[in-house]
N, C-alpha and C positions, 0 to 999 in steps of 0.2 A: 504494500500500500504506500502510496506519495506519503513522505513526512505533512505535516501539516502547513508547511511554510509556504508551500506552493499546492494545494490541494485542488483537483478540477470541479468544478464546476458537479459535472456527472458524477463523481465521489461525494461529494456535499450532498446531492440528491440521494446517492444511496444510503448514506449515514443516517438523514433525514428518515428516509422511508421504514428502515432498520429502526430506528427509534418509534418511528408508530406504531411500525406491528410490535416493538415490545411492550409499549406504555398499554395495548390493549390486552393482548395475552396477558402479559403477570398481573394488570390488573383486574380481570377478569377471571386468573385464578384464584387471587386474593380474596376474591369477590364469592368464592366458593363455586367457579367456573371449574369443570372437570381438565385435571391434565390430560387425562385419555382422549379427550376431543379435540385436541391441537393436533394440527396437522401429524409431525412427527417430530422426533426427539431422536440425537447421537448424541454418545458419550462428551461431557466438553474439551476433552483433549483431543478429540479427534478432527478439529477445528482447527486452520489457525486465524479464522477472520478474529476481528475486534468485536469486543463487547457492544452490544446497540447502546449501553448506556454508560454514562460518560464517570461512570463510577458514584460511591458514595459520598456526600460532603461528611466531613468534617468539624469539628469543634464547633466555633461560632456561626461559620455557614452552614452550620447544622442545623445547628439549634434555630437561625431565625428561620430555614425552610419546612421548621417543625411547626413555625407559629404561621404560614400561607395556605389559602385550602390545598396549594397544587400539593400533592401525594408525588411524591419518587421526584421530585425536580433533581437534576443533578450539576455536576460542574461538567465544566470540560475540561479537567486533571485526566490522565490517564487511568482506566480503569484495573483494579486488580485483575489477575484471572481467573474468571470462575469457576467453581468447582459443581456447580450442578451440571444438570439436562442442557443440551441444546437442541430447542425448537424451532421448526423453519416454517414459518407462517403463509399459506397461500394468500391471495390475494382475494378469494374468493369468503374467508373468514372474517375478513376485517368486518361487515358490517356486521355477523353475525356476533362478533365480540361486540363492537360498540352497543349494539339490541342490548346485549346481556348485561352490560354496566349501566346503560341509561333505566331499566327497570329496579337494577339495586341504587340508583338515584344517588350512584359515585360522583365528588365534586371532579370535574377535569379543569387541571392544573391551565395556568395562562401560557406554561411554555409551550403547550399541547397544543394549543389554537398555534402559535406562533411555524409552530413547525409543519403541521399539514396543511396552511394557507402556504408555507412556501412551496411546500411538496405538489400542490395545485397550482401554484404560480409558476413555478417550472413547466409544468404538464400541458398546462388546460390549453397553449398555445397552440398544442398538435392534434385536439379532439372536436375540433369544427372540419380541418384540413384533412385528417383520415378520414372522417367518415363522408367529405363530399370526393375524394381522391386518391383512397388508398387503393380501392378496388383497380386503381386505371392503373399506378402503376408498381401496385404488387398484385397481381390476377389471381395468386393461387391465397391471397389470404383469406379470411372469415367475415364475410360482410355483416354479421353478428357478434362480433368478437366485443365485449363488455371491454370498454376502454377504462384504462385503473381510475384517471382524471372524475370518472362516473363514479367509483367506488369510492375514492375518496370524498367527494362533494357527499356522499349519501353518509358516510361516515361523521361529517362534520356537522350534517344535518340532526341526524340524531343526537350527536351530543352536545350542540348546539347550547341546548334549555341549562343544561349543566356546569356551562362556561362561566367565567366571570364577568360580569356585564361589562360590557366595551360603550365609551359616548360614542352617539352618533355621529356622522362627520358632515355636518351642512344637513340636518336635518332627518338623513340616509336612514332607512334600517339598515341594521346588521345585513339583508340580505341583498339589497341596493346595492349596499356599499362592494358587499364581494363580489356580486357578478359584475360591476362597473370596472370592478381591480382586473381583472381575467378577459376582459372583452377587446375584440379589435386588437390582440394580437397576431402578430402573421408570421409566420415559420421561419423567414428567413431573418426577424428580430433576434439582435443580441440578447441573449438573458444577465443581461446588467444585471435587473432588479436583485438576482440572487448576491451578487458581489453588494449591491447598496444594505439590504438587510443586513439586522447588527448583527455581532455574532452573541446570541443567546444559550444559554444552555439546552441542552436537547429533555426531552419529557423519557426520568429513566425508572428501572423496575420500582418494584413494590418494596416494602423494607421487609431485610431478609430475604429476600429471593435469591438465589443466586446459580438461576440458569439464565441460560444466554438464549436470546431470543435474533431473529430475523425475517426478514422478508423474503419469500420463496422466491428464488431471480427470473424472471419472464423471459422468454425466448421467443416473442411476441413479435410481430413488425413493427407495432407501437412502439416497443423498447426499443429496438433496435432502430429505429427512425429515428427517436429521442437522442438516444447517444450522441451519434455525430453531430448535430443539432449542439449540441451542449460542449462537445467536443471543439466544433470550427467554431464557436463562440470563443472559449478560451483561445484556441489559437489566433484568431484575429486580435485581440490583446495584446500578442506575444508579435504579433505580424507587425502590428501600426507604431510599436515602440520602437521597434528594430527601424523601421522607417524613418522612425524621429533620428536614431542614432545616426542616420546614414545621412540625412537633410543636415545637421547640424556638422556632421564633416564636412558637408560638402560646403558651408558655410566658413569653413575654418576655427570651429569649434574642439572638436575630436580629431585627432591625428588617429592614420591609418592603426595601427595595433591594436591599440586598446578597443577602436572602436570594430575590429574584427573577435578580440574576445568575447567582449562583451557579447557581440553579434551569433558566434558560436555558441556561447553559452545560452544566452537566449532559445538558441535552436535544440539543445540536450534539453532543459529546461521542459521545451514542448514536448520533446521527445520521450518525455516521462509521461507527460497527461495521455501522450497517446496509447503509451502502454497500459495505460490502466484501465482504457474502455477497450481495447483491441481484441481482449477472448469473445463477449458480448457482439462484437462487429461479427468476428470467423463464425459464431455460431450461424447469423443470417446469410449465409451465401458469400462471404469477406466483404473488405473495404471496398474492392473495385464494383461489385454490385451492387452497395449500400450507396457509395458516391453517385452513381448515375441512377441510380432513387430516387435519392439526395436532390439530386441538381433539377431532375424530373417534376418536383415536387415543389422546388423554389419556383421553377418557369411556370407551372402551372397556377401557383396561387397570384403569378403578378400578370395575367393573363393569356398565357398560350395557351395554346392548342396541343393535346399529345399527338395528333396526326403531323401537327407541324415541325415537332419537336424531333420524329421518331424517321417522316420522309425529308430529310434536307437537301439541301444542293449538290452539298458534297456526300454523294454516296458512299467515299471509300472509309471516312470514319464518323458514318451515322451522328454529326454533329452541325448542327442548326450555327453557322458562327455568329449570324446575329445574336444570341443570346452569351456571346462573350463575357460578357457585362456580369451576368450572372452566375457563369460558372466559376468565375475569376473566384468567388469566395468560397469555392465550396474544394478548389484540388483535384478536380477532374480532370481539368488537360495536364498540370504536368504529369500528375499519374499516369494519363493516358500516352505521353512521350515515354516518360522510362520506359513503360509496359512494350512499346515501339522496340526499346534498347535492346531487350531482354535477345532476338536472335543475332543479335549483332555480338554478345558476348557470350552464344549458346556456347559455340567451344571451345573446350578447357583452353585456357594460355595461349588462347587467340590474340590480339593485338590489332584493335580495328583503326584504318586509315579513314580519317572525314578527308572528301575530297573540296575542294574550298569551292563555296558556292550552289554546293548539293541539293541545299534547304532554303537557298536565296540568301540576304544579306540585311542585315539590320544598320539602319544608317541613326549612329548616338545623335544628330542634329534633330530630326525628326519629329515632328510634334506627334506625341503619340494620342493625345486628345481629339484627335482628328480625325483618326484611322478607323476603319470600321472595322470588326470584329475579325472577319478574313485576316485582315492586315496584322490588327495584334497578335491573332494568332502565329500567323508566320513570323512574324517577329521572332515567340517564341521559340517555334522551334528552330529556326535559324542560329539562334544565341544555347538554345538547350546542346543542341544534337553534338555537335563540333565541341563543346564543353564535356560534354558526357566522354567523349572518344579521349579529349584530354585526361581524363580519370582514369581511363580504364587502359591508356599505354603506362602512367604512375605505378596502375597494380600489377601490371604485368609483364610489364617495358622495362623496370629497373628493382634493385632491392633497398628495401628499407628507407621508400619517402618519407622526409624526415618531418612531415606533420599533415595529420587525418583529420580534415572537419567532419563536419555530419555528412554533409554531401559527399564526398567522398565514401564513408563508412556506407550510408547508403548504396550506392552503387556499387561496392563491395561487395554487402549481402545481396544483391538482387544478383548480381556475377553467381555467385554462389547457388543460391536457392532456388535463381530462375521465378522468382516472386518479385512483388514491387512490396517494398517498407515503404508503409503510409508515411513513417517521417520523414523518408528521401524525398518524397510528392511536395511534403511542406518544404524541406531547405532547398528545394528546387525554387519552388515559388519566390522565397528570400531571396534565393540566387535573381530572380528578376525583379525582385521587386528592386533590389539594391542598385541592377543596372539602369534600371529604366528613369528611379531617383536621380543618379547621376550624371547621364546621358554622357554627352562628352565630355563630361569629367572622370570616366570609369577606368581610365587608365592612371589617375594620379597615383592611387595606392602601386602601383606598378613602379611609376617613375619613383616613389621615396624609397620600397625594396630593393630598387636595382643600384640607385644612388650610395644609399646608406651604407649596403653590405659590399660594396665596391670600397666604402670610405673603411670598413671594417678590416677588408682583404688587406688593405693598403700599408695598414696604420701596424698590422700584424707584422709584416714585411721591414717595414722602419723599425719596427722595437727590436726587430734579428740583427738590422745594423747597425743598432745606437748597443745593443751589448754583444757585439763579437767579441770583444775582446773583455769588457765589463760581466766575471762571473761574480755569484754571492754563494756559497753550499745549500742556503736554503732553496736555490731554484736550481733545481738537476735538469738534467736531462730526462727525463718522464712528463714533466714541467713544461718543456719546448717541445714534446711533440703533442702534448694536448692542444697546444698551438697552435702547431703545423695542422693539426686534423682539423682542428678550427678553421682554418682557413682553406683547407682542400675544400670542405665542406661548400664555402661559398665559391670556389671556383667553378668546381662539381654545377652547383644550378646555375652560376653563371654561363656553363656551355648547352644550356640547354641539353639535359640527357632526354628529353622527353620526343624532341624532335629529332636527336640525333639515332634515337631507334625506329622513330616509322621513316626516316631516310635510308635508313638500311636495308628496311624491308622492302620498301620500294625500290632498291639499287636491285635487289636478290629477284623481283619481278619483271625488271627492266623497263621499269617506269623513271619518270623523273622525278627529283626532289620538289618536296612540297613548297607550296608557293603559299603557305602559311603563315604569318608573323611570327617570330620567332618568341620563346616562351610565353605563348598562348596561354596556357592555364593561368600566367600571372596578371596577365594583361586583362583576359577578363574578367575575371572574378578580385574585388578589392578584400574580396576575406581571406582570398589564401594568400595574397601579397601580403597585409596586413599579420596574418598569423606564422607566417613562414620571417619577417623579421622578428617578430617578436620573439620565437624562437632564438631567433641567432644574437638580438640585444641581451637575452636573460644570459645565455653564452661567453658574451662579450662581456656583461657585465660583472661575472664571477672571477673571468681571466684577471680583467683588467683591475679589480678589487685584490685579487692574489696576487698580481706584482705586486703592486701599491705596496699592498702587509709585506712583502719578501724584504723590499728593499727602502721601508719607510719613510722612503721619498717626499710623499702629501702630506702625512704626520705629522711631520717637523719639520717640512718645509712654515706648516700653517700654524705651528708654536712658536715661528721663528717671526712668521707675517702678524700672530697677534701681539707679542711680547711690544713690536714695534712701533702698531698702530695703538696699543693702551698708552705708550711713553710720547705719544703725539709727536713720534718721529718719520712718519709717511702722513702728506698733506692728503688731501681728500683727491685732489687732482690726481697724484699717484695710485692709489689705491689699486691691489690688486683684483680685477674685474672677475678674473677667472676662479680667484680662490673664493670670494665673497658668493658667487652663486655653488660650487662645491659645498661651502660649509653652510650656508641656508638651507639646501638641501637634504644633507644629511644629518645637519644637527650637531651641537655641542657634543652630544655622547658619542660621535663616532672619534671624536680628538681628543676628550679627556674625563679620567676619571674622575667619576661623580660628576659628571654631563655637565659641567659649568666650567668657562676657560677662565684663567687664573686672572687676577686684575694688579698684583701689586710683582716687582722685582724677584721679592722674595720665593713668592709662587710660584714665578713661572720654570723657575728650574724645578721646585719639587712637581710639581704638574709633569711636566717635561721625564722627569724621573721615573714615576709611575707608569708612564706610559710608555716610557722605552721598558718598562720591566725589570729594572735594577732601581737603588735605593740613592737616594741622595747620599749620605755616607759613604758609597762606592764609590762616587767620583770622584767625591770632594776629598778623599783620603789618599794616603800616598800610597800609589800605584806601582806596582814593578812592570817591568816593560812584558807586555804580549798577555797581561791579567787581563780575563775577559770583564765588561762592564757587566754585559745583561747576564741576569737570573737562568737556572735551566727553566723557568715557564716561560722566557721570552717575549716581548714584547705584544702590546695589546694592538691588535687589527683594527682595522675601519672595521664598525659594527653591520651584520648586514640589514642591508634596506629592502625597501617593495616590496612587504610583507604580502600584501594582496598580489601585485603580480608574481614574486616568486611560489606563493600556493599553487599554480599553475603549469611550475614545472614538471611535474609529474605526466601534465597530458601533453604538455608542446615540446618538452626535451625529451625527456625517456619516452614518451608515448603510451604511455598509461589512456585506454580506452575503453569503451565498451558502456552498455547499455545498464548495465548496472553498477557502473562504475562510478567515477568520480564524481559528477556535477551532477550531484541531486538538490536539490531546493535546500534543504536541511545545510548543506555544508558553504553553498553560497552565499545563505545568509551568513552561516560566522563569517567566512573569508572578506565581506562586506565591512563587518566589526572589526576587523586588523587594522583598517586606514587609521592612517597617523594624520588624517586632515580630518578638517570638523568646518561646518556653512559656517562663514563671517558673512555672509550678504543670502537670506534664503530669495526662490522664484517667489514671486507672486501671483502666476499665472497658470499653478498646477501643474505642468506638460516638463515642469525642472530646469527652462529655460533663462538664465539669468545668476545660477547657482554662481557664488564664489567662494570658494576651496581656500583655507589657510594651514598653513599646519600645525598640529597641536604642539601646544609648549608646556605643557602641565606636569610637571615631572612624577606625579603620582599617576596620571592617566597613563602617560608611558609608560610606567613600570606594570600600569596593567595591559597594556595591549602586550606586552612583548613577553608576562606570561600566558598569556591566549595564543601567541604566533607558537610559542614551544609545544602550547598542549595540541595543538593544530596537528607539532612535525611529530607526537605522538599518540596522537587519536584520542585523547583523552580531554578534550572540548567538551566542557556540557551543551546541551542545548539552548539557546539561547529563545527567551519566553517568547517574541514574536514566532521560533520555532515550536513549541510547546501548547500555543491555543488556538488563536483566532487567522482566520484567513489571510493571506498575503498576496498582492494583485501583482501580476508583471510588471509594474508601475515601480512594485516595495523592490524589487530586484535589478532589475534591467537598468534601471535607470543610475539607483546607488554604485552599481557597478559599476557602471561606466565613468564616473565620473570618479569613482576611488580609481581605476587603471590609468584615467589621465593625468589625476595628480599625481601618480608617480614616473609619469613617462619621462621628464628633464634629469631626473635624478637614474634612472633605467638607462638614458641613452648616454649617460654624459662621460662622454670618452676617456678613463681613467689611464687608459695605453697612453693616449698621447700626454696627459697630462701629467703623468709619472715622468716623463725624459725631461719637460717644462720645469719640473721643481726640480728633478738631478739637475740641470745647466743652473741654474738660478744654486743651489748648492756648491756646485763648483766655482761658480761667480764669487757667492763668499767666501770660500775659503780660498781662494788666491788674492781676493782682497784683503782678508784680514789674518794672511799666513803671519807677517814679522811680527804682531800682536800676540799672536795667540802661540807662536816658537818661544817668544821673551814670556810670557805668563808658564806656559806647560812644557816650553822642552822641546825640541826636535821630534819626542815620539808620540809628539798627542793626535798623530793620524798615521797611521801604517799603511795602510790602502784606498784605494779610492772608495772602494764599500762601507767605508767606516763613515762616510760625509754626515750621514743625520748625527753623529757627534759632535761635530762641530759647532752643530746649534746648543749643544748641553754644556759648551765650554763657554759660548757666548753668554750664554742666559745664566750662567755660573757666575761669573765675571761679573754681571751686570746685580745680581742681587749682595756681590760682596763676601760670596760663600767661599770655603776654602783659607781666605787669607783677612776675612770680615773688612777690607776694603773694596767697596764698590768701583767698578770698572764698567763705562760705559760708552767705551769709544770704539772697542766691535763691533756694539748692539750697534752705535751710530753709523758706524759702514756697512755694515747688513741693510740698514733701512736706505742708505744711501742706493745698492744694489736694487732693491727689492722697489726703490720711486722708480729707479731707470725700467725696469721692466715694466710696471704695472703705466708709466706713462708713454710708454709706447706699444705698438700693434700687438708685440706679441704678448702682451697683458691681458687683453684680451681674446687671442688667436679662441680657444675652447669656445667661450659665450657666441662668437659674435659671430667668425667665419665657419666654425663647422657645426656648431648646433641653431646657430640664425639663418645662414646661406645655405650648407650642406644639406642640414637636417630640418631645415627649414621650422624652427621653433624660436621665435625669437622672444630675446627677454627684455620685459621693461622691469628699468629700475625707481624704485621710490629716493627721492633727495630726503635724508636723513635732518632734524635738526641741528642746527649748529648748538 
């Protein structure tokens, strides 16, 4: 069953339902109703649904639901498990319990109105619609089939007198007022109303019962009409948000990544609600003949004809394209494309070539507002089919693509099963809805992947020849070739492997090379662009954090840049650009213990101390030549960041997948709760637009998120209450997520390779400026090697607070700062902020003017 965090729509109905039939069975045996007359009874172990009732209250919630007539009201705490009988209640009983309670003249509780008015507010949509249209397009069903909508209203009627009296509304009866609630709904209506309903407790057993009760499951066409209905309801939820996400990149709100996780995630997400109504679907003939029911059913109630529906233009896929419009929300045409796919990859370890043009040509200018149905349709399949073919050289063309969305995985299984997965139909849809959002902007995600991971390849390349001859013992050789693979890696998809094997196949046919764009799959799709860096940034950014720590280059370059800027020895004009957006980012705690940088002379060498991992007394005392400074625990690392994006490594590095895997509702809301940002400006306009992201400074709140990030890396997260009770809309997910992944994207991208050789040079700068200083203070051997450079800063900061010799020495720290104005006022102070994550990377940063 979905955690509660994200539970569908159709699950909330059955819970619902499940709680009626039990509020009437136990109470009706309460009532000295025969158990032997309930439908049937199994052991309760033999079960493993959930209790209908939401368990017993408690203490004070006890005691006051002792003093309301409602009988069994319950919480929504999780239920013990019971140890009696389980009863499975037809549907054909229900009124006959209600009979039998309304004569013992039992008060029925207010949550019991509450929950079979929803149970009929879900329903009653589809029992005007079957009974004028079911027969037309399911022929073999029961044109007498008692619709449940009917057995619940007769239910509600009888216990009606025994309710708790409701005010009228504008004057209404009770009975007004319900049939006005339920009227002039149409099938193809969202079931909002169930998401706006608060979330109440459900109406649960009698006190002391303790079987478990349910509702016998219908295998009905009614049900199985309802499902999908209920189904494509939530997914349009999950559809219009993903939408927002894509509108707003393309605005320049969202950078490609994050807004492809998020986007991903979104689609696993749906991907859960689908499996949870999907056995109920296969029971009625599966999804593909429920869908064109479905679609059958929507055209009919907004006026066609099923003659006109069933004879159309196009005879060869029995589809009317005028009603485009309509099918659009229900998943029948991309279903109906994959279902296409399926002989294209009937045989094993086939490798299917699109030949360009096959399907016609989707032009990104194009007004697609314009186009008649025909046209959208081609559209689709023009962007589907050649996309599809893209996937399926990935699965079969090469080993180990180094990241699987949905789409993908889809097409996988249907490779496989020779079936279509109803979620493949959905992230297919996504896949257009994203192109069509972005028209001829669909390739930017393209151009930042090819850009970025080129800047990546590069920057790899330069750190081999800024330390050829520069070793340290802590970075081996094992160390340089997780590098090297690092960067095969991006070479690898920069030659396109994908095209380079259907060229091969075609050389072996005697065909000619495709006249395809090259790395197609990236070009069209901005989610595998988007998710295929992200990939290689989480990569990047582990490396580029493990130099850093190797050779504590950043460290102490940035205890050497604050000591400076506290002694109001670097003007503002100077300031280092590059270091000031690093340490915003990361935060105090990644430079010094006890996450606060030192403020007085004194400090900054024990600050400094700590953090190289030896004790102030180590240095300051007399030393024999080649005595190690640091501790064996060694120096303390940059702390790591992007809690919420590194939770993700699992599915985008190692490739951890699967349908019961990682991204279930439950675990996105915590990974949501890691952000180390909190709204300084919320939207006002609902839709999240307008959000502004600060980052938390609270140092008690941080010390809690960062034991929540631990309990994360070992499963041992409690559930957090929004996962625990009441409903959670795409809205509470999709949206939070997104905006947690961007706020960590500058600190995610921000090139620690290159910024490591920037503090080494800047290191070697001072200590050639301040060698005759610091020879006359320590001696010829106060640096043996060039590795030993962040020393130099602990001889300065030594110096400057008086330690050692208790006269303060402050004409180092002054040439350091002298150093340290010359960089930051020229380019290359800037080079990190401004040329490769402003221009390259295209995120540029505004700075706020401090007061003086």
């Amino acid at each position: 069953m979905l955690p509660s965090a994200l539970v569908s729509t159709y699950q909330q109905y059955k819970l619902d339902t499940d709680s009626v039939a039990a509020w009437l069975a136990s109470t009706a045996k309460s009532l000295g109703y025969s158990a032997d007359l309930l439908d049937s009874s199994v052991a309760a172990t033999s079960t493993s649904q959930p209790r209908a009732s939401g368990g017993r209250l408690k203490g004070k919630a006890r005691s006051n639901a002792k003093k309301t007539a409602a009988a069994g009201a319950s919480s929504s705490a999780p239920a013990p498990k019971p140890s009696g009988p389980k009863y499975v209640i037809s549907v054909r009983s229900f009124v006959s319990l209600a009979e039998y309670i309304a004569e013992k003249a039992a008060p029925v509780p207010e949550v019991f109105r509450t929950v079979i008015d929803r149970v009929i507010a879900a329903r009653s949509k589809f029992g005007g619609q079957l009974r004028d249209y079911g027969e037309a397009i399911n022929p073999g069903s029961d044109a007498k089939h008692q619709h449940f909508v009917d057995v619940l209203a007769k239910v509600r009627s009888v216990l009606s007198p025994l309710m708790p009296a409701v005010k009228d509304e504008d004057g209404q009866s009770d009975a007004a007022r319900l049939a006005n609630r339920f009227t002039g709904l149409a099938v193809y209506e969202a079931s909002q109303e169930f998401l706006n309903l608060p979330d109440v407790a459900r109406p649960g057993t009698a006190q002391n019962d303790d079987s478990t009760y349910e509702a016998q499951p219908e295998r009905s066409f009614e049900e199985a009409i309802f499902a999908p209905d209920a189904l494509i309801n939530d997914l349009g939820h999950v559809r219009s948000h993903i939408r927002w996400i894509w509108s707003n990149h393309k605005d320049g709100l969202f950078e490609v990544a994050p807004a492809a996780v998020a986007t991903d995630t979104a689609v696993a997400l749906a991907r859960g609600l689908i499996d949870e109504v999907l056995p109920l679907l296969e029971w009625n003939g599966g999804i593909g003949d429920l869908l064109e029911r479905y679609y059958l059913l929507r055209c009919i109630v907004q006026g066609w004809k099923l003659e006109d529906l069933k004879v159309a233009a196009n005879v060869k896929d029995n589809f009317n394209h005028k009603t485009y419009d309509i099918a659009d929300g229900t998943y029948l045409l991309p279903y109906r494309l994959l279902e296409a796919f399926i002989p294209v990859v009937e045989e094993r370890g086939q490798v299917p070539i699109y030949k360009e043009g096959m399907f016609g040509y989707w032009d990104p200018k194009s007004n697609r507002s314009l186009k008649t149905g025909l046209q959208k349709f081609e559209d689709d399949r023009a962007l589907l089919m050649p996309f599809f073919s893209e996937i399926a050289t990935a699965m079969r063309g090469v080993d180990n693509w180094p990241v699987k969305d949905e789409l993908y995985q889809g097409v996988e299984e249907l490779a496989k099963t020779k079936k279509v997965p109803f979620y493949a139909a959905f992230a297919a849809q996504i896949f257009l809805d994203i192109t069509y959002e972005l028209g001829e902007h669909v390739e930017r995600g393209f151009d930042a992947f090819q850009e970025q991971t080129n800047f990546m390849n590069n920057d790899v390349e330069q750190h081999f020849e800024f330390h050829s001859k520069l070793k340290i013992k802590s970075w081996t050789a094992a160390h340089d070739q997780m590098l090297r693979e690092f960067q095969k890696s991006i070479q690898w998809l920069g030659k396109d492997p994908l095209r380079n094997v259907q060229n091969r196949l075609l050389a072996r046919m005697g065909a000619p090379a495709s006249t395809m764009p090259m790395h197609l799959i990236f070009r069209m799709s901005p989610v595998v662009s988007g998710l295929m860096l992200f990939h290689f940034r989480l990569v990047y950014s582990h490396v580029g954090r493990a130099v850093a720590d190797a050779w504590g280059s950043v460290q102490y370059a940035q205890h050497l840049y604050n000591a400076a800027c506290r002694e109001r020895l670097v003007g503002r004009e100077d300031r280092w650009q590059d270091m000031e957006v690093l340490y915003a980012n990361l935060g105090e705690g990644s430079f010094y213990v006890g996450g606060e940088a030192p403020k007085t002379a004194a400090d900054y060498f024990k600050k400094f101390s700590l953090q190289m991992g030896t004790s102030a007394a180590a240095m300051t005392g007399t030393r024999r030549r080649g005595a190690p400074l640091a501790s064996g625990a060694g120096p303390r690392g940059l702390k790591e960041g992007c809690p919420v994006s590194c939770m993700f490594k699992g599915r985008y590095v190692r490739g951890q997948i699967g349908p019961s895997g990682f991204l279930t509702p439950e675990r996105v809301d915590q990974i949501i709760d890691l952000s180390l940002f909190e709204p300084i400006e919320t939207p006002n306009d609902g839709k999240g637009d307008g959000l502004v992201l600060g980052r938390i400074e609270h140092p008690a709140i941080l010390k809690e998120k960062a034991k929540k990030t631990m309990a994360m890396g070992t499963n041992k997260q409690q559930r957090k209450k929004a996962a625990d009770g009441g409903r959670v809309t795409p809205s509470q997910l999709i949206q939070p997520l997104t905006w947690a992944l961007q706020a960590e994207t500058l600190e995610l991208a921000f090139p620690l390779l290159t910024f490591h050789r920037w503090c080494w040079r800047l290191l070697r700068s001072v200590k050639e400026s301040c060698d005759s200083l610091l020879t006359t203070r320590y001696g010829p051997g106060y640096l043996e090697t060039e590795r030993q450079l962040p020393f130099v800063v602990g001889w300065i900061l030594m110096a400057a607070g008086g330690l050692g010799n208790d006269v303060p020495d402050r004409r180092m720290l002054e040439i350091a700062a002298g150093v340290i104005g010359e960089l930051g006022g020229c380019e290359a102070g800037s080079i990190v902020s401004e040329k490769i994550l402003g221009n390259i990377f295209d995120m540029p940063i505004a700075f706020e003017e401090e007061d003086a």
